[in-house]
C-alpha positions as CSV (number, residue, x, y, z in Angstrom):
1,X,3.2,41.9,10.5
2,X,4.5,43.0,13.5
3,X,8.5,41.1,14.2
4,X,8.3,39.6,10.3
5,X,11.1,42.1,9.6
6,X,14.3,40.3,10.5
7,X,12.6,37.1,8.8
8,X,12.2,36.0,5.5
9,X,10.1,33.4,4.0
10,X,11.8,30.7,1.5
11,X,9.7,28.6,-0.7
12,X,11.5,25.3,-1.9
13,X,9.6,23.7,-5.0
14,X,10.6,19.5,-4.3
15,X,9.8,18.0,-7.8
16,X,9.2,14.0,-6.5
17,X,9.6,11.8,-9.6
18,X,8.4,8.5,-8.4
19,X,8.7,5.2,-10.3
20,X,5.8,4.1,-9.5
21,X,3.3,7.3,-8.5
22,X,3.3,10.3,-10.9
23,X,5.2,13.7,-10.7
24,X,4.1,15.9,-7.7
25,X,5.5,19.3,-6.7
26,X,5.7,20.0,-3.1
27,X,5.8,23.4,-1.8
28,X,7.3,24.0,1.4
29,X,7.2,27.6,2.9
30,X,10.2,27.7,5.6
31,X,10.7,30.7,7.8
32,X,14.3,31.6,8.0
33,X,16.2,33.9,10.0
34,X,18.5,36.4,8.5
35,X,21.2,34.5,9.9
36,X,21.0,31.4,9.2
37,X,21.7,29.9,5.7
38,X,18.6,28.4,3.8
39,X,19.1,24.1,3.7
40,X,17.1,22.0,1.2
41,X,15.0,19.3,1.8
42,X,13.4,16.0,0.2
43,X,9.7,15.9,1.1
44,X,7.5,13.8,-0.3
45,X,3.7,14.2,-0.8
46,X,1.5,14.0,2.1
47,X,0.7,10.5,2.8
48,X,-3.4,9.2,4.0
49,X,-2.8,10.9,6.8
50,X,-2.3,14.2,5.3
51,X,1.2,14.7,7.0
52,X,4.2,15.7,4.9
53,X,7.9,13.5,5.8
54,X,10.7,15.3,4.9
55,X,14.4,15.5,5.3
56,X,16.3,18.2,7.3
57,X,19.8,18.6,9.0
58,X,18.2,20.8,11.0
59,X,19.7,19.3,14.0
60,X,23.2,18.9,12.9
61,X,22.3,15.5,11.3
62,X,20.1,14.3,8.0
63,X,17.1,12.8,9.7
64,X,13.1,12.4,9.1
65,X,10.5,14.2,10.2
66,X,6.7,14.8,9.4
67,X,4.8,17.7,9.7
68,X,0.8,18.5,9.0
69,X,0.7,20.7,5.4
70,X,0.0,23.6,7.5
71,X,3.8,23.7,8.9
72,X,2.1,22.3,12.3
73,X,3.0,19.8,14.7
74,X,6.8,19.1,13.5
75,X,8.0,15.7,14.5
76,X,11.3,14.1,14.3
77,X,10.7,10.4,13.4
78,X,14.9,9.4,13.4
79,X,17.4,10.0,15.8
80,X,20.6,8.6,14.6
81,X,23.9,10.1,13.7
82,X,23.6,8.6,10.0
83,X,22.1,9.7,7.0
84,X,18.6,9.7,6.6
85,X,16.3,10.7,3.3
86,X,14.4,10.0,0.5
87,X,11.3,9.6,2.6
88,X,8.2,7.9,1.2
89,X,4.6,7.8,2.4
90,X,3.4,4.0,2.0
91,X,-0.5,4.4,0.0
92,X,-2.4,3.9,3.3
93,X,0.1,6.5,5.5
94,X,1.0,3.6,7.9
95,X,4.3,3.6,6.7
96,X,7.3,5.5,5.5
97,X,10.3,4.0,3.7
98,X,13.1,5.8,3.7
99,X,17.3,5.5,2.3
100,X,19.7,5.5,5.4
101,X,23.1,5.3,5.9
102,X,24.0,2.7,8.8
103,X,26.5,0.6,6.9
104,X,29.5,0.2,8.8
105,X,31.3,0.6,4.9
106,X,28.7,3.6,4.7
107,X,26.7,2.5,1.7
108,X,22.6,3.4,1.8
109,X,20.4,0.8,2.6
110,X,16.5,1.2,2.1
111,X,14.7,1.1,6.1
112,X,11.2,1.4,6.5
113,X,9.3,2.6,9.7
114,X,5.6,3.0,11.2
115,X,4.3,6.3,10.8
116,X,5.3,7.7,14.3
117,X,9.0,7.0,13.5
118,X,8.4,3.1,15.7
119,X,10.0,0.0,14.2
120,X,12.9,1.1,11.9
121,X,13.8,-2.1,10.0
122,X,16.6,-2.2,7.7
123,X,14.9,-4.0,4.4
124,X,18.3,-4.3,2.4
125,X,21.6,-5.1,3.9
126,X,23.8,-5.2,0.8
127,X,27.6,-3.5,2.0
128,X,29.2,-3.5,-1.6
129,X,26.4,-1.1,-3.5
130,X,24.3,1.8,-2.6
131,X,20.6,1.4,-2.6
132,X,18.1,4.5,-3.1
133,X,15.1,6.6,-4.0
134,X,12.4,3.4,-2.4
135,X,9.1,4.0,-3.8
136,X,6.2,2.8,-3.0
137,X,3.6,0.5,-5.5
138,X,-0.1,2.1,-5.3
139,X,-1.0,-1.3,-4.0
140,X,1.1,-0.8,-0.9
141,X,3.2,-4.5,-2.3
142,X,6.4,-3.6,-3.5
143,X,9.0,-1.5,-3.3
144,X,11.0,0.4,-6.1
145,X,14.5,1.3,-5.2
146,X,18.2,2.4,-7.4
147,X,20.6,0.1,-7.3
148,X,24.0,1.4,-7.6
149,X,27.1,-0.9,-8.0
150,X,30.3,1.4,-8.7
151,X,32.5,-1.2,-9.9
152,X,31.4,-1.4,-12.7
153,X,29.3,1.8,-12.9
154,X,25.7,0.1,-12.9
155,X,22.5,1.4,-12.3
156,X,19.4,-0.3,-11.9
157,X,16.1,-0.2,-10.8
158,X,15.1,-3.2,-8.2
159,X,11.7,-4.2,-6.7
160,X,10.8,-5.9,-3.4
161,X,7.9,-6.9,-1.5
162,X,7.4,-4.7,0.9
């Protein structure tokens, strides 16, 4: 292939342990320059729609995007200078619900969005813990999510209507 040579082609393997859906393996073929250092991503499996929402810091910050599994049609869904990732496809690809960071104290909260990146709702507002990892139920109803409390070092797992 002609101009390939001062590419080369990364595959990152995302292993998506989810509490409520089964273990899936996402493979993501990313083009990188010889310059630039290779980032990782979360991705998670490609929702109804058959697009794939992942996170990148490809523009300086940690934000969503979605792409179709053929690498086509890249769209940034956020575009804020927190913290963005952990994207999950709700079970009819409406939705996403993500972890973000926009906690003045800078814990993680869980936010949830239309597919086209519209209508980012913060669903948990809790300053003193983190909350991450959302899940979605098969059913679409609920919400999975870790709870972290430092003090004392707990960890749990919560649910939520969604």
């Amino acid at each position: 292939m002609r101009g390939m040579e001062s590419y080369r082609f990364l595959v990152v393997g995302v292993l998506a342990v989810g509490l409520f859906s089964s273990s899936v393996l996402v493979i993501l073929p990313i083009a990188i320059s010889n310059q630039q250092q290779p980032q990782s991503a979360y991705a998670t499996f490609p929702g109804e729609n058959g697009k794939i929402a992942f996170a990148s810091s490809r523009d300086g910050e940690v934000n969503i995007y979605t792409m179709n599994a053929d690498g086509s049609n890249l769209t940034q869904l956020t575009n804020v200078q927190d913290i963005n990732y952990f994207p999950d496809w709700s079970p009819d690809g409406k939705k996403i619900v993500f972890t973000s960071i926009r906690d003045p104290r800078g814990n993680t909260d869980i936010c949830v969005m239309n597919a086209d990146g519209s209508g980012q709702t913060r669903l948990t507002t809790n300053s003193d813990i983190d909350e991450v990892s959302p899940d979605w139920s098969p059913d679409g109803k609920k919400i999975a999510y870790r709870y972290i409390d430092y003090e004392p070092e707990n960890n749990e797992i919560y649910v939520m209507n969604a």
